[in-house]
N, C-alpha and C positions, 0 to 999 in steps of 0.2 A: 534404393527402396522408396526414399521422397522425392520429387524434383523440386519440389520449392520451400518455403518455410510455412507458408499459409498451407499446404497438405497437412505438413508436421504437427502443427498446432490442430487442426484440426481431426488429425488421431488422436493427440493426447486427450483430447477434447472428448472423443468418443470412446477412449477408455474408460476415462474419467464416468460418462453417462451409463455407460451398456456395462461395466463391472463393477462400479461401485467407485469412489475414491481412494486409490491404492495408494497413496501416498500416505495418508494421515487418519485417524480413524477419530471421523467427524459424527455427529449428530447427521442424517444426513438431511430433517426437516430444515436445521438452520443454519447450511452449508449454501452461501453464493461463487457463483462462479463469473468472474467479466474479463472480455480478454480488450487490447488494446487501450487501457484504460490511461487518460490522458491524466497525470499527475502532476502538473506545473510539466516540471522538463524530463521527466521519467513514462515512459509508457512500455511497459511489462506485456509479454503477448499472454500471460495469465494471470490473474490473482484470482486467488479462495480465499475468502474470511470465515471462520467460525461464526455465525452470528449470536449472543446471548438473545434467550427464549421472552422477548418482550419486545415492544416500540415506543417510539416516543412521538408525540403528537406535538407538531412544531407547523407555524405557518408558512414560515422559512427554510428552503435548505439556503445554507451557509456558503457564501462565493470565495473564491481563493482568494479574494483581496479582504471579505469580511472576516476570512480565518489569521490573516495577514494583523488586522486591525487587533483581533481577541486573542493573538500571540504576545502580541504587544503590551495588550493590558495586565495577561496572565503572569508577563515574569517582570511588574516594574510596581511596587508597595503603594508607590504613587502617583498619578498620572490625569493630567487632566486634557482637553479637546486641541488645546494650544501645543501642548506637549508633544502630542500625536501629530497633529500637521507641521510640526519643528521637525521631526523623524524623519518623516515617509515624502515630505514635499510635493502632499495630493492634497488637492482643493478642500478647501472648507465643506465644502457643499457633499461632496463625494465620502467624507470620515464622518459626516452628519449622519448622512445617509446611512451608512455600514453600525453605528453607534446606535443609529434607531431601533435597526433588526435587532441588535442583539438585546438590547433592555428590555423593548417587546417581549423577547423571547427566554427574560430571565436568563438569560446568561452571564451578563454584568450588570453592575447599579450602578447609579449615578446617584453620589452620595456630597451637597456643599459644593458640587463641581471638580468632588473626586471619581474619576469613572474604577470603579473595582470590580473584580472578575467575581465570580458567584458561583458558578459549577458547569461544567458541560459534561455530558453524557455520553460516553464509547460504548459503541454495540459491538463494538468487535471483541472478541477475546481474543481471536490468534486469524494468522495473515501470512499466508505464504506468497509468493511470489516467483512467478518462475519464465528464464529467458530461450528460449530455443530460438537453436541454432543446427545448420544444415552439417557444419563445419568448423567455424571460426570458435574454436571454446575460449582464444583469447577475449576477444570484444566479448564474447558471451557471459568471460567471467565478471569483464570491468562493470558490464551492467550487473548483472544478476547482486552484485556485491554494492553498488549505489541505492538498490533495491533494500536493503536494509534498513533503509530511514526508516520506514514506513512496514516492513514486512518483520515478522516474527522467525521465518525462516525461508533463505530464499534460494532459490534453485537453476543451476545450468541443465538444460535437457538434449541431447547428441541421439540422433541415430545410434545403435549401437555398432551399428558397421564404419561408426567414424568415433569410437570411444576412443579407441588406441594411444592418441595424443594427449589427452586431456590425463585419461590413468599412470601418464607419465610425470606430469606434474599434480600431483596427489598432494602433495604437501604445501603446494600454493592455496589447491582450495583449502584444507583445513587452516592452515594460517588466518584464512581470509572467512571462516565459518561459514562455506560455501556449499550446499549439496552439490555430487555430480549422480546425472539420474540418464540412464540408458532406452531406450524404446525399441523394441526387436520387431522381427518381421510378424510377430502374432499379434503383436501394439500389447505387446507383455511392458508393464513399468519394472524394470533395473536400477536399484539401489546400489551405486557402486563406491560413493563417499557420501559418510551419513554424520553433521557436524550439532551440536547444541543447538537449542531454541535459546532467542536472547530477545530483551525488549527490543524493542525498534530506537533507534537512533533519537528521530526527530520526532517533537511533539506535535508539531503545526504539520505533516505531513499525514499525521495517523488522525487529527481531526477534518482535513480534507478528503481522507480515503472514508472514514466514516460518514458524512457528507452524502459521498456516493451512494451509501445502502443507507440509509434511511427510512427511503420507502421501496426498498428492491423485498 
């Protein structure tokens, strides 16, 4: 039914637009959709974020090394610039640099030459993430399931003329809180393993993926 995996995605893609979101029952004004999205070493062929009904007005988006910096400060009581470049073994210049944005930006203070974290703001509420695959549901699941740092629930997606394998090992994905979601020849979405929604794993992953929608 597909010959390659970019067709694939791109049914799901046009389910998604020409039905509605069948998966999740979203708001659909502040529903994003990106596919390929480069996450440090993770790139997902979809994410969907819920987005919360507001913006935030920033001069900065936040670079993976500046969110790198503001992980840093978020889980240590105490922490000063010397600190920081003891950690990370990046130039002075370069944490100066990263330390600027965010003070600027109210997100940490620098208080006596203590830098303290302040508050940052998540426009996501929820974040699915889903890996399609032509075949392979193993590697499909390894990723789909690495996808949890950062995803709220995340998803393997098969042809459904290639479910067969995967509905055999049914009990790896629930172990693993894994959806398995079918696509048939009408590009109908099949829910054939439906697991919990759970927060995401990693902190510094869900501030990077927010990052991305910002101003989307």
């Amino acid at each position: 039914m597909f010959s390659t995996e970019k067709e694939l995605v791109n049914s799901i893609l046009k389910t998604f637009y020409d039905k509605g979101l069948s998966i999740k029952k979203y708001n659909k004004e502040n529903v994003r959709i990106m596919t390929e999205l480069n996450l440090w070493y993770w790139i997902p062929d979809i994410v969907i974020v819920n987005k919360k009904d507001k913006r935030i007005e920033r001069e900065k988006i936040l670079s993976s090394f500046d969110i790198s910096i503001l992980n840093i400060i978020k889980h240590e009581r105490k922490i000063n610039i010397d600190d920081i470049i003891m950690m990370t073994k990046i130039p002075r210049s370069k944490v100066n640099n990263s330390l600027s944005i965010l003070i600027k930006e109210d997100i940490v203070v620098n208080i006596w030459w203590n830098i303290k974290f302040k508050w940052y703001e998540n426009l996501i509420s929820d974040c699915i993430a889903i890996e399609a695959k032509l075949k392979d549901r193993k590697r499909a699941l390894h990723q789909a399931y690495r996808y949890k740092r950062f995803a709220n629930e995340s998803y393997v997606l098969l042809p459904q003329e290639n479910i067969s394998p995967a509905l055999k090992n049914v009990e790896l994905f629930k172990k693993l809180n894994v959806w398995l979601l079918g696509i048939d020849a009408s590009f109908c979405i099949l829910k054939h393993i439906k697991v919990k929604n759970e927060s995401p794993i990693s902190e510094k992953m869900i501030f990077l993926l927010n990052e991305h929608f910002l101003t989307k």
